[in-house]
C-alpha positions in Angstrom: -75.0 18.5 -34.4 -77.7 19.2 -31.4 -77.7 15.9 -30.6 -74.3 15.7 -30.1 -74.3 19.3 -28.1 -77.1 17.3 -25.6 -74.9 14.3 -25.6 -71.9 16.5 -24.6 -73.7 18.5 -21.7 -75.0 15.3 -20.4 -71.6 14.0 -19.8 -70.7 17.1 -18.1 -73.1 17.0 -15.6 -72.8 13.7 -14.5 -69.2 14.4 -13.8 -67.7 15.0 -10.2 -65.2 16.8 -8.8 -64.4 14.4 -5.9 -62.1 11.8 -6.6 -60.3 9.0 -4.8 -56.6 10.5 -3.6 -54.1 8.4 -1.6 -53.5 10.5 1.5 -49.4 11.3 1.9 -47.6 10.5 4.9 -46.1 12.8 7.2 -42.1 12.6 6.8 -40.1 12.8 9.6 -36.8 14.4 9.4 -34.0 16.2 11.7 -33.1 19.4 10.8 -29.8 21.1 11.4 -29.8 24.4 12.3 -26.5 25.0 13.1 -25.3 24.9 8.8 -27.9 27.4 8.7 -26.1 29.7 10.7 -23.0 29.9 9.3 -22.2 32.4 6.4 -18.3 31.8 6.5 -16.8 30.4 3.1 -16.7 26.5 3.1 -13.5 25.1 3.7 -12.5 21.1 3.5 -13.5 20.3 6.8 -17.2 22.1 6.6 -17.9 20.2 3.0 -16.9 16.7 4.7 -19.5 17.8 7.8 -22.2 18.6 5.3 -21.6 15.4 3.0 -22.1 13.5 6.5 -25.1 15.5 7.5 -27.2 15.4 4.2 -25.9 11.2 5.0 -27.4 11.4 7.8 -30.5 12.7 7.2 -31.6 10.6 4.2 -31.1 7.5 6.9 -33.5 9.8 8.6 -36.2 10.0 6.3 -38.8 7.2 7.0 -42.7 7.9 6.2 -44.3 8.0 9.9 -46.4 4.7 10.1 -49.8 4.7 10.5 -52.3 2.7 11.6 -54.9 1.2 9.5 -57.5 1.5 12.2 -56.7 5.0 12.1 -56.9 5.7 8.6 -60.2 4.2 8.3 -62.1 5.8 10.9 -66.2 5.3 10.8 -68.2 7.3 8.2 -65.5 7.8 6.3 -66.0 7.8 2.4 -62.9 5.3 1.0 -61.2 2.9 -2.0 -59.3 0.4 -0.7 -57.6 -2.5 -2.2 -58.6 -6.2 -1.2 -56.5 -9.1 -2.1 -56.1 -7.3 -6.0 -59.7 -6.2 -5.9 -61.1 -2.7 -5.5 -64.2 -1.5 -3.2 -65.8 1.8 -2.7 -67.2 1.5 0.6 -68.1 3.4 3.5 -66.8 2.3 7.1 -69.2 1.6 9.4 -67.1 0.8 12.1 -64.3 -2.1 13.7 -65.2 -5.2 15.4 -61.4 -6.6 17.2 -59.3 -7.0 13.9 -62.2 -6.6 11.4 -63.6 -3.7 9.0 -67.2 -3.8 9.1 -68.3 -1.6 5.7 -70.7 -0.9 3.1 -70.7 -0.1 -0.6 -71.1 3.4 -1.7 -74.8 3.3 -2.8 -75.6 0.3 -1.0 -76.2 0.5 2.4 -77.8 -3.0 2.9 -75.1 -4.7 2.1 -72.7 -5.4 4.6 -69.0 -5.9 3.7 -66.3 -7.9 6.3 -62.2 -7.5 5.9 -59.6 -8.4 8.1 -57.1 -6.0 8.8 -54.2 -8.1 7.4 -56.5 -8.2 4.2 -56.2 -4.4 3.0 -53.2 -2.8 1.5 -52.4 -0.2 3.7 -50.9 1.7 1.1 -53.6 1.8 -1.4 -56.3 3.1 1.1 -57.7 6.5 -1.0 -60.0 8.9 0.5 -62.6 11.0 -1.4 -61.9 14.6 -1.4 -62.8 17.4 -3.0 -60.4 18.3 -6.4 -60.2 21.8 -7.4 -58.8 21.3 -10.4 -61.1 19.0 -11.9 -63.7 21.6 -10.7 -62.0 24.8 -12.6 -62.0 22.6 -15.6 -66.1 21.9 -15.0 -66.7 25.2 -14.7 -64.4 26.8 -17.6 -66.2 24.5 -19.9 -69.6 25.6 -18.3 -68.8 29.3 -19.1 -67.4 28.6 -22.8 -70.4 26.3 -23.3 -72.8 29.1 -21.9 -71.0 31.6 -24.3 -71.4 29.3 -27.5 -74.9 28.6 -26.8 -75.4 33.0 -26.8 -73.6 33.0 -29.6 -75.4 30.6 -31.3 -78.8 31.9 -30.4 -77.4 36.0 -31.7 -76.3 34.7 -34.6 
């Protein structure tokens, strides 16, 4: 039973509450505020003019492209994918067409991709997660309150 208690505190504190997140891109989209205005009842005619706007704006709605270059700016902490394989690195910095990185943890080794290598749309940064966090620390508290239970008892 202790041993298992150990093993089980162990585990949570070698867990983190950053994780690797694929950053969303910005939609752009054209609003219509003139539908907005109106507060008459619908008639035949203003149905038709809404099916053709709401037609209209889902041709509209194309993610904003961005750059690679941009999205992996120096220093930043990232997971991107490489011809089907993953790295962790951090990016040191671009050289023409080329991503000059390291490894997380590994700062001697020096890791070289060509733009046209990396999939654009598996780049994830590391960021903070809260919820992953309020989990940590609900288990910290019930664990804190079993162990003064424990010890009363």
């Amino acid at each position: 039973m202790q041993k298992n208690f150990y093993l089980i505190i162990l585990l949570f504190s070698l867990t983190s509450c950053y994780t690797y997140q694929v950053k969303k891109q910005a939609v752009t989209t054209t609003d219509n505020k003139q539908e907005s205005k109106k507060n008459t009842a619908p008639t035949n005619n203003m149905i038709f003019q809404k099916q053709n706007t709401a037609g209209a704006q889902n041709q509209n709605l194309q993610p904003a492209p961005m750059n690679i270059q941009e999205k992996l700016a120096p220093n930043k902490n990232v997971k991107i994918d490489v011809d089907g394989r993953s790295y962790k690195i951090i990016v040191d910095r671009w050289e023409s067409d080329s991503l000059v990185a390291h490894p997380v943890g590994n700062t001697k080794k020096t890791l070289k991709f060509h733009k046209n290598q990396i999939n654009a749309e598996k780049i994830a940064e590391k960021r903070f997660s809260q919820p992953i966090a309020d989990i940590i620390t609900v288990v910290a508290y019930a664990g804190i309150a079993a162990g003064i239970f424990f010890l009363l008892r």
